[in-house]
Structures are given as structure tokens and as C-alpha cells.
N, C-alpha and C positions, 0 to 999 in steps of 0.2 A: 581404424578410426570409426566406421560406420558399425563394428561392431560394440563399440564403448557408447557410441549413440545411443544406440538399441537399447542397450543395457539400462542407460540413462533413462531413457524415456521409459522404461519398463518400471524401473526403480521409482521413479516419483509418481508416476499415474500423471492424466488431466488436474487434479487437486494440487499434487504436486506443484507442478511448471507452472501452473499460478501461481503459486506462493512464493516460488523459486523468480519467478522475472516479476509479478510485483516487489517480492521485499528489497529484490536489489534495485528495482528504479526506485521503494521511496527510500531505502538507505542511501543511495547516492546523490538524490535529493536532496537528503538532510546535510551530505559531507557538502554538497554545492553552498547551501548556505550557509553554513559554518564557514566555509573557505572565502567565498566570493558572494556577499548576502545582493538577494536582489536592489537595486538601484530606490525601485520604488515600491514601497514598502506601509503607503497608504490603506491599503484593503487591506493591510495583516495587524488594524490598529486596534481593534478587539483581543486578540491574542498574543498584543504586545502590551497589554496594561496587565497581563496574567503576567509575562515570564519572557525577558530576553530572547531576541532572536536564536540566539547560542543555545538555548536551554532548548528551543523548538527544534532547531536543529539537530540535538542531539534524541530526544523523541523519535523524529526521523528516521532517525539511523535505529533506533532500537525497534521500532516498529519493525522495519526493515527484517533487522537481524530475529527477530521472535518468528517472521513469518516466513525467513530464509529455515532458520531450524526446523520450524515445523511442517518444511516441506517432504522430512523426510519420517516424518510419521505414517502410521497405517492411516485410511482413511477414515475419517469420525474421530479421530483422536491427535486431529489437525486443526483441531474449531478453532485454538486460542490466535493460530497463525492467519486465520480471516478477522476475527475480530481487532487484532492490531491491526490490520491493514485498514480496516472502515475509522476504527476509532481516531487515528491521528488527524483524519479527511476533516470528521466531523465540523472539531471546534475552524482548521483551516478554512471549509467552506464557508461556516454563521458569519464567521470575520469577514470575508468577503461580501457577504450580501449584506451584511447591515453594512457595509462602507456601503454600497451604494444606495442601498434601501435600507433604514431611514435616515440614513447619517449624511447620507449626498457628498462624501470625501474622496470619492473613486469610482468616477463614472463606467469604468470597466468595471467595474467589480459583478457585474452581472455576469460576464462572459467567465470571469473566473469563476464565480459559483455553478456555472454552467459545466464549465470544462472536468473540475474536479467531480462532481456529481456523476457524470458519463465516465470518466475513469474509475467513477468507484462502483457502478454498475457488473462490470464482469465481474471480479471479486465477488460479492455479495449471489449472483446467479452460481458460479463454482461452489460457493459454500456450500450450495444445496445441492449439486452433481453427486451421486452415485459413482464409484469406479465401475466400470466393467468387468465382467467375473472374468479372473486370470485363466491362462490356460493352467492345464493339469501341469503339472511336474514346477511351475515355478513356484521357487524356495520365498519369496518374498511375504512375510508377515501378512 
């Protein structure tokens, strides 16, 4: 087991395992609100005059799954799997902060633009990481 680890974590690099455990929390995200949508759904009212809860939902999951795939790219030819991950954040966070600033419909809506913002920080820093030169003899691209 701890050698299939190894392997693992050799295989993806740091770029990787970002891409790899962001795309599945915002793919499972996306199934969350597809399956059981949030209750209160005030701050998501900017991006619900665009497109159905169901339709964001599914974005979600595709972001997810673009940035699940391109985990397994060489590094620098992994870009598009950081840009799915920032891009879906985007229009989610504006929604949020115009609920509460200027719209005044969702007085959390601050903290939620806060919280996603700080989530989408590592992402955007990894994009820019460099792998560390592998050792000699590993076959990985």
C-alpha cells in the first residue's frame, strides 16, 4: 500500500494533488447540489437569472472532472485544469458579494465571498509552482 502511495504521489507531482483533491471537492460539490441544492439559495441570485441551479451544478462537476484529468498531465500542460478550477469560483463568488453588496439580499454573503476567495487562493499559487527536478531513472514524462 505505501508503495502504490509513493508511486501516486510521484505520478502526480504537487500540481498534481491539487488538481487531483480540488477537482473532486468541486466535482462533489456540484453532485451535492444537484442531489440536495442548498436550502438558502439568496447569494446565488446573480447566477441563478443566468442558468438553473442544475445547470451550475453540472459545471461543477465538469470543472471538477477537467481538473481531475489534468491532474495527470506533465507539468505546464496542466494549465487548463487550474483555470477550470478558478473559472467556476468566479461568477459563484460576484453572486455572492453583490447579494450583499449592493443588493443587501444576503447578509452573509460577505463571508461567502470571503470563504470562496481563500479556497481559491491555493489553486491559483500552485498554478504557478514549478515540479521539482525528478530523480534520474524516473520514467514519468
Amino acid at each position: 500500500m505505501r508503495r502504490a502511495v509513493t508511486r501516486l504521489r510521484r505520478m502526480l507531482g504537487r500540481r498534481g494533488t491539487i488538481l487531483l483533491a480540488y477537482g473532486t471537492v468541486w466535482a462533489l460539490y456540484g453532485y451535492g447540489q444537484l442531489t440536495i441544492p442548498q436550502p438558502d439559495q439568496r447569494g446565488l441570485t446573480l447566477v441563478l437569472h443566468l442558468w438553473p441551479l442544475s445547470t451550475w451544478a453540472w459545471l461543477w462537476i465538469t470543472a471538477g472532472t477537467i481538473a481531475i484529468a489534468a491532474a495527470w498531465m506533465p507539468p505546464r500542460r496542466d494549465w487548463w485544469g487550474f483555470l477550470a478550477l478558478v473559472v467556476i469560483v468566479i461568477p459563484w463568488t460576484l453572486s455572492y458579494l453583490a447579494s450583499w453588496w449592493p443588493l443587501g439580499i444576503f447578509p452573509r454573503g460577505w463571508v461567502a465571498t470571503a470563504v470562496w476567495t481563500v479556497i481559491s487562493v491555493p489553486v491559483i499559487v500552485a498554478a504557478g509552482w514549478p515540479e521539482p527536478p525528478r530523480p534520474k531513472g524516473d520514467p514519468r514524462p
